[in-house]
C-alpha positions in Angstrom: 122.5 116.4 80.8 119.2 114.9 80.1 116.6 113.8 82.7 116.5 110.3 83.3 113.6 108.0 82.6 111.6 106.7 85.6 113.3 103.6 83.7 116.9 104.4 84.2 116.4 105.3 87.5 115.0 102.2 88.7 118.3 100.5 86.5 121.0 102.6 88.2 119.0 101.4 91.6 119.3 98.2 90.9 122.7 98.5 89.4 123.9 100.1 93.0 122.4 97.4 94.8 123.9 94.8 92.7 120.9 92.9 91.5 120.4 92.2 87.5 117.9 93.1 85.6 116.3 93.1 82.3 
């Protein structure tokens, strides 16, 4: 499994919290 971008991380965040993004 690769290491995730500081990117991706912030995504799946944002994903978890429920907010949208671009």
């Amino acid at each position: 499994m690769r290491e995730k971008t500081g990117g991706e991380i912030a995504a799946d965040y944002l994903i978890a919290e429920g907010v949208p993004y671009v």
